[in-house]
N, C-alpha and C positions, 0 to 999 in steps of 0.2 A: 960620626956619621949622622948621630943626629941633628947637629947644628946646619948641617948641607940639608938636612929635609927639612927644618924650619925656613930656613931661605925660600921654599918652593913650594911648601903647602902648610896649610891651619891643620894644627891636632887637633885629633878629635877622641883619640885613644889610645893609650900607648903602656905597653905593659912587658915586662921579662918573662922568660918561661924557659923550661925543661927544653934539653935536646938530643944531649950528650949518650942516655942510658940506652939508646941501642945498640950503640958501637961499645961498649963497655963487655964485662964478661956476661955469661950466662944470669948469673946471680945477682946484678942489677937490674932492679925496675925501675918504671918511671917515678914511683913514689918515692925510693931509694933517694933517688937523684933530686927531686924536689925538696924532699926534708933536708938533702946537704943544702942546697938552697939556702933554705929556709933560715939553718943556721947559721948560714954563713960559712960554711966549709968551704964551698966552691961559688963562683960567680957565674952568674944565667949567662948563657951563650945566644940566646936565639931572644931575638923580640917582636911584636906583633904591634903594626902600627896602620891605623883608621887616619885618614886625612883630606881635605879639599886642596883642590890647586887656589891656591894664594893667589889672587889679585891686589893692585894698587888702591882699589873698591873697595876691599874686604875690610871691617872695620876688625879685623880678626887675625889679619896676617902680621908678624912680626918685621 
């Protein structure tokens, strides 16, 4: 998914994050779910991406 957004716009920000710990049981929190993260237990599901629309111009577009 990401390579289809570099084709169209310049990052500017781009990061993983938590998603999963509300639909999980009671006893999951978001922090729960970040330290699996963190260690590596599980892999981020959601990501959070800042961008300009790419032009030919852009000394910046890929």
């Amino acid at each position: 998914m990401r390579e289809e957004i570099w084709r169209r716009f310049v990052e500017r920000s781009f990061s993983w994050w938590r998603y999963l710990y509300p639909d999980l049981d009671h006893d999951t929190s978001e922090t729960d779910e970040l330290a699996a993260i963190e260690a590596g237990e599980i892999t981020a599901t959601r990501f959070c991406y800042v961008g300009a629309v790419a032009s030919e111009r852009s000394p910046f577009a890929r």
